[in-house]
TIZADO-658369 format. One record per residue (C-alpha): residue number from 0; residue in three letters; chain; z, y, x. Coordinates in steps of 0.001 Angstrom, whole numbers. Example, Ala and Ser with C-alpha at 12.3 -4.5 7.8 and 13.67 -1.06 7.14 Angstrom:
<recs>
0 Ala A 7800 -4500 12300
1 Ser A 7140 -1060 13670
</recs>
This chain:
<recs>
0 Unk A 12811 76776 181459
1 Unk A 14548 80091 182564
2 Unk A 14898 82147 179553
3 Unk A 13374 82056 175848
4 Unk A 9781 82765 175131
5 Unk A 8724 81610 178865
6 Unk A 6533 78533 179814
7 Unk A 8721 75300 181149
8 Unk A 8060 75070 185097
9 Unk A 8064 72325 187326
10 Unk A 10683 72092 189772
11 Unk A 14036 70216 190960
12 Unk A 17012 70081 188335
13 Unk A 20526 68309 188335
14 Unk A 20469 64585 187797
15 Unk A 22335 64518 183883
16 Unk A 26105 62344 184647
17 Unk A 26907 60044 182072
18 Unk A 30483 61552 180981
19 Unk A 31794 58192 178757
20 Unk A 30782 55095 177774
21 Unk A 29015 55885 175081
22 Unk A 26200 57980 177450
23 Unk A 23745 56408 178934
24 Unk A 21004 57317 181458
25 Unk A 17317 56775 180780
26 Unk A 15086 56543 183761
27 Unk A 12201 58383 181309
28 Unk A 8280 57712 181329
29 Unk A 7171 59351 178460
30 Unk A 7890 62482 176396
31 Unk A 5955 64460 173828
32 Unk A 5055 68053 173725
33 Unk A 5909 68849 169398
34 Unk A 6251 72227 167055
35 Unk A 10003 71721 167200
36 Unk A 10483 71726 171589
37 Unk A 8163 74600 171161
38 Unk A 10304 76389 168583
39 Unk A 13185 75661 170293
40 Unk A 11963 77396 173892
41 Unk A 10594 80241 171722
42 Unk A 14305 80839 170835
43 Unk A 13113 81078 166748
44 Unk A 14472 77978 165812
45 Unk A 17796 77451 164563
46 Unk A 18895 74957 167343
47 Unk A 18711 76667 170837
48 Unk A 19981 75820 174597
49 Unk A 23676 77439 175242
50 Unk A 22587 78042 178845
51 Unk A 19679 78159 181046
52 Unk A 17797 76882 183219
53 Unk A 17479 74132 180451
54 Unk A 15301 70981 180301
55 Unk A 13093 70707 177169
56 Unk A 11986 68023 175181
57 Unk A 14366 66561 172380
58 Unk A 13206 63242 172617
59 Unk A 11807 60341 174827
60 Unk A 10966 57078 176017
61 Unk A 11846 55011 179069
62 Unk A 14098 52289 180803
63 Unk A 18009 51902 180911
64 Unk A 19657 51095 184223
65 Unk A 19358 46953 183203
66 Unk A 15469 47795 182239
67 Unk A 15481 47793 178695
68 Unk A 12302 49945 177120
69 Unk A 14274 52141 174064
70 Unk A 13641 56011 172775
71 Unk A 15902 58096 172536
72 Unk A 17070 61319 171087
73 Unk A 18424 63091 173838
74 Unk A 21597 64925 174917
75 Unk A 19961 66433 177891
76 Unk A 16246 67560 177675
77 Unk A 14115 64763 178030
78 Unk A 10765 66322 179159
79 Unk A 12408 64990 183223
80 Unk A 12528 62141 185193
81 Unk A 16386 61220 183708
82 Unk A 17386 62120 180485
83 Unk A 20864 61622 179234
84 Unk A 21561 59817 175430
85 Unk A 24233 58544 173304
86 Unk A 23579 54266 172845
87 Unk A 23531 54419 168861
88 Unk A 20400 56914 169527
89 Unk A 18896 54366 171608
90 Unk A 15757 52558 169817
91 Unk A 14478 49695 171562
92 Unk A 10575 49518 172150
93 Unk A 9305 46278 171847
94 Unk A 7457 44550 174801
95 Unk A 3874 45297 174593
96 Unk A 3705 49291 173496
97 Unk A 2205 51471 174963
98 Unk A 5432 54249 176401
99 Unk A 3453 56628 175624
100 Unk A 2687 56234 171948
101 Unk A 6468 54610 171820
102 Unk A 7354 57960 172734
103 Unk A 5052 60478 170592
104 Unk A 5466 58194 167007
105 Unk A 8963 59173 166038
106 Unk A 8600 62895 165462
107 Unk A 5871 61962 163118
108 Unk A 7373 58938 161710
109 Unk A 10315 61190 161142
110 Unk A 7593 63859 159426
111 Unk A 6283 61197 157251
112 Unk A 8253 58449 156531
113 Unk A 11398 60411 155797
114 Unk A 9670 62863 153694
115 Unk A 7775 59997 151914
116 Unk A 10805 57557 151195
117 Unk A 13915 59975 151184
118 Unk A 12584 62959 150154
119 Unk A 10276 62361 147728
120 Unk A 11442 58896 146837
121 Unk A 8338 57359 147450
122 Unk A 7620 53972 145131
123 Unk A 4079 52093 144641
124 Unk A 1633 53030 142457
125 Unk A 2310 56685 143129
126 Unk A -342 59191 143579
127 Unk A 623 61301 146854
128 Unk A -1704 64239 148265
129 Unk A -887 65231 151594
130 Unk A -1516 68657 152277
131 Unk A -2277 69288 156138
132 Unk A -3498 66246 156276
133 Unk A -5288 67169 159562
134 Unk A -2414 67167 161525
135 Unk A -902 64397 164093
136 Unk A 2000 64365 161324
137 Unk A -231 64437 158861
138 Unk A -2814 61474 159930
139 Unk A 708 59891 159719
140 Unk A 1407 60412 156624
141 Unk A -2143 59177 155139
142 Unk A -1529 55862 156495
143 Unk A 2051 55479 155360
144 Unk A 1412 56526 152282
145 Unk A -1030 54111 151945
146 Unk A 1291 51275 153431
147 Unk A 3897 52518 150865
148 Unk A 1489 51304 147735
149 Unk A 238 54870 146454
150 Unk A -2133 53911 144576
151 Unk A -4179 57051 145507
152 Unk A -3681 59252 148634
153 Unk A -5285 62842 148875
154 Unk A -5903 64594 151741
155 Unk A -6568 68220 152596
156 Unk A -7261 70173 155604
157 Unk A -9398 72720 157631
158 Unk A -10483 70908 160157
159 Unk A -13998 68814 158628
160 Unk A -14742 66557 161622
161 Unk A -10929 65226 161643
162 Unk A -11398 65101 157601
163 Unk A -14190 62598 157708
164 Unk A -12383 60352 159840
165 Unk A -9491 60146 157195
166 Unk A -10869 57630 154434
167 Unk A -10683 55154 157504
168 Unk A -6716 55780 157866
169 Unk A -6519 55416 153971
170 Unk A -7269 58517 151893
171 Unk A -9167 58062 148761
172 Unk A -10528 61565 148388
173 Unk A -10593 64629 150567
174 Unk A -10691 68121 149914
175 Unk A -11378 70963 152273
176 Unk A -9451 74118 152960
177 Unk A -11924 75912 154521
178 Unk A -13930 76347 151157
179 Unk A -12452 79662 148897
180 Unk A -9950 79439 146692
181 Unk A -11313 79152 143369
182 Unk A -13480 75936 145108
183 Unk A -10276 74274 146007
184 Unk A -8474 75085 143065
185 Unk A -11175 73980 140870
186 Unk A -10998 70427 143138
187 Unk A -7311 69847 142714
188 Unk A -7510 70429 139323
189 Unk A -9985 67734 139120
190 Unk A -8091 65234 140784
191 Unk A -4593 65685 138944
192 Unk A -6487 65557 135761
193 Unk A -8497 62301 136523
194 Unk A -5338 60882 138627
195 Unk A -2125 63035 137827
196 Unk A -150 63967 141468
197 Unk A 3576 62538 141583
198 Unk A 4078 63603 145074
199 Unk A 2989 66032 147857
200 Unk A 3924 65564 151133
201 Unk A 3563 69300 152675
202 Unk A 2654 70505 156341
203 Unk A 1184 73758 155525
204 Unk A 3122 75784 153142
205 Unk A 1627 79595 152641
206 Unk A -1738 79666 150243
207 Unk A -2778 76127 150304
208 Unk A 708 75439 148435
209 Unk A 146 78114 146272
210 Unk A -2706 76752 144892
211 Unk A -1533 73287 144852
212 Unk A 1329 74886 142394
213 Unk A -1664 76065 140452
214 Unk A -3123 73162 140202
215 Unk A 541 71278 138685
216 Unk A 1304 73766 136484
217 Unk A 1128 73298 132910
218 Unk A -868 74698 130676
219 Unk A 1473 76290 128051
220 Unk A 2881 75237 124429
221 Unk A 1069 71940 124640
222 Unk A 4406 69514 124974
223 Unk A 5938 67517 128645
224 Unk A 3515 68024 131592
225 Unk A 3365 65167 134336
226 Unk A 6306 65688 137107
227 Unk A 5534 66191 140394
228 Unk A 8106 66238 144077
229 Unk A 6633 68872 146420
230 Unk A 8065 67728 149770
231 Unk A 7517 70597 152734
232 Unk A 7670 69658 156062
233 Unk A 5922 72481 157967
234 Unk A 4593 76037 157265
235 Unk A 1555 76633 159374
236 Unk A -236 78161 156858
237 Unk A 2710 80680 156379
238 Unk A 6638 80877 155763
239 Unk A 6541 82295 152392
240 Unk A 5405 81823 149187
241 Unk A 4493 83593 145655
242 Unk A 6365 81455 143147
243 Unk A 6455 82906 140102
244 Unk A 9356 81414 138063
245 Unk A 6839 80341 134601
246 Unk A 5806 77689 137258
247 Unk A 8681 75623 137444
248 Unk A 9167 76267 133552
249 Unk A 5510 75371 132470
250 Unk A 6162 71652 134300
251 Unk A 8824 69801 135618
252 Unk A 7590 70695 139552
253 Unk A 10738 69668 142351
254 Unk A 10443 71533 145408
255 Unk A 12634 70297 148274
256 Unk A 12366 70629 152174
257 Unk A 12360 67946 154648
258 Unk A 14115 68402 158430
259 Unk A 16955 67289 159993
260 Unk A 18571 69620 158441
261 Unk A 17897 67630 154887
262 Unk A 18633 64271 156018
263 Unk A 22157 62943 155790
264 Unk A 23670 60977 158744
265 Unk A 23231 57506 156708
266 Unk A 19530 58488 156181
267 Unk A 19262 59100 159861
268 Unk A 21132 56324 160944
269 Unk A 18376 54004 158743
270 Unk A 15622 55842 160474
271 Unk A 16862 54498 163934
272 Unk A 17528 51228 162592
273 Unk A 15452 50078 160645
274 Unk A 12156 52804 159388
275 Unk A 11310 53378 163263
276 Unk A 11426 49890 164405
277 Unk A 9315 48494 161734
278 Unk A 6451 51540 163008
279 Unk A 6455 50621 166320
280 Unk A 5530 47041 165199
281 Unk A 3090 48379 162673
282 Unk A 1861 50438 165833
283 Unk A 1943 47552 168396
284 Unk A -412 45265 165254
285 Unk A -2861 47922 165418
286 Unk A -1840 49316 161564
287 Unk A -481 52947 162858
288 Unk A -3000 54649 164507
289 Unk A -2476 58321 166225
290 Unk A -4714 59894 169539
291 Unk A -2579 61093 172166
292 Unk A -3587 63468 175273
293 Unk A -1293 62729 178072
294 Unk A -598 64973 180997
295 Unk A 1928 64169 184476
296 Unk A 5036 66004 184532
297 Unk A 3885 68407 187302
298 Unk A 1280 69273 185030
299 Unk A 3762 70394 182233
300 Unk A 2399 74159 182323
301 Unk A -1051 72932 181270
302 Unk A 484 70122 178852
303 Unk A 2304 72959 177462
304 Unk A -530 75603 176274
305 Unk A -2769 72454 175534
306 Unk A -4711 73271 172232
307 Unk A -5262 70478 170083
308 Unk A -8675 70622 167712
309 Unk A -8760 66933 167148
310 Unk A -5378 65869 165567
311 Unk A -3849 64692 168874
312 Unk A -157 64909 170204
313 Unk A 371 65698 173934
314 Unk A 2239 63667 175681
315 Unk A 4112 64011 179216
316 Unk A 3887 61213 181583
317 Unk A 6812 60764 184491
</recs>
């Protein structure tokens, strides 16, 4: 990429140099196309590139120089043939996934499973409703959720085909965003009376949270109201909110954010470790399920401006 707010090209680049032992070179096969490389090229997101040309792509999957399969977060941009990464960032794949999905599950894993466990400290027995549920992230989140012993998962979304296909993944009751708002406030209320929310796990932020606030909020002078963790992870529905402060007053309602940003170095460091590993065997048993759409690497125009209506994550293939 040449400058911010253009579309990545094809073409020649340096080979990255490993510059200590701590670097190593990936020979890379897979890459995904996310919200966050997309951000980042846009030049809105908080981490940029110091210089350009630059490679995109923060993270990857591929073979180290004595053939070992791991991911990686990268130092270099990893949507290339060679991608440069510290070893602690290295995860190994095991033998047997596909590169493709070992490359495209960790930015949702790190959606999901961080917000669910860290974030919103995630036990069994909880009820969780995951709003955005739609969403590659999302479909994520459904099924960990469920593997996580809530007792109850919710899911909402706009998109109905991808909705009826989420009771399969593990959600116990869906509710549609593209009714009007008194319909899906009326439906939320429903469900946190019959099953009271502890947690939602957020991708949408905007109105559908403002309802879901709605829908916690107590009911005045009528003693302790059931507390709830509202865990956002995304805004596509919008970057602000109303919040009017009788809210957080009329219930005890958390709000917290989750991003790298959010997540300490040890939580990190557990991801890599141990959360990650144990979803790419979950993945490789057939209990994580995602779609993926791949596309070649000289092909990284049209993997780039790819719209997804079916919940899938595009990945780039070298």
């Amino acid at each position: 990429m040449h400058q911010y707010g253009t579309t990545p090209v094809y073409g020649d680049f340096p080979e990255p140099v490993s510059q200590n032992d701590n670097q190593v070179i990936i020979h890379l096969k897979a890459a995904s196309v996310k919200n966050l490389d997309k951000g980042r090229a846009s030049g809105r997101h908080y981490s940029g590139f110091s210089e350009f040309p630059a490679v995109v792509g923060v993270d990857g999957a591929g073979f180290l120089e004595d053939g070992s399969a791991v991911y990686a977060l990268g130092i270099t941009g990893m949507i290339a043939e060679r991608g440069l990464a510290k070893k602690e960032n290295c995860v190994p794949v095991p033998a047997g996934l596909d590169m493709a999905l070992a490359a495209a599950l960790p930015n949702m894993v790190l959606g999901a499973a961080m917000a669910l466990k860290f974030r919103a400290g995630m036990e069994p027995g909880k009820v969780v409703l995951i709003n955005g549920a739609t969403g590659v992230t999302g479909k994520i989140a459904v099924q960990l959720a469920k593997y996580y012993g809530a007792s109850k998962v919710i899911a909402t979304g706009r998109n109905q085909e991808i909705l009826e296909t989420l009771p399969a993944l593990g959600a116990d009751r869906v509710i549609s965003l593209k009714q009007d708002d008194t319909a899906i406030l009326a439906e939320l209320k429903e469900v946190h009376s019959v099953s009271p929310i502890d947690i939602v796990i957020d991708y949408l932020w905007g109105r559908p949270v403002e309802l879901i606030l709605t829908a916690l909020k107590g009911g005045g002078m009528h003693g302790y109201h059931h507390p709830a963790k509202v865990v956002t992870v995304g805004a596509m529905a919008g970057e602000t909110i109303n919040l009017p402060s009788g809210f957080l007053r009329s219930a005890p309602i958390e709000i917290c954010g989750s991003g790298f940003g959010s997540l300490s170095e040890d939580m990190l460091h557990k991801f890599h470790a141990e959360i990650l590993p144990e979803m790419y065997q979950l993945a490789l048993d057939g209990r994580l399920k995602t779609d993926l759409v791949e596309f070649p690497l000289s092909q990284i125009q049209d993997a780039w401006h790819y719209e997804d209506k079916k919940g899938s994550r595009v990945v780039v293939m070298m």
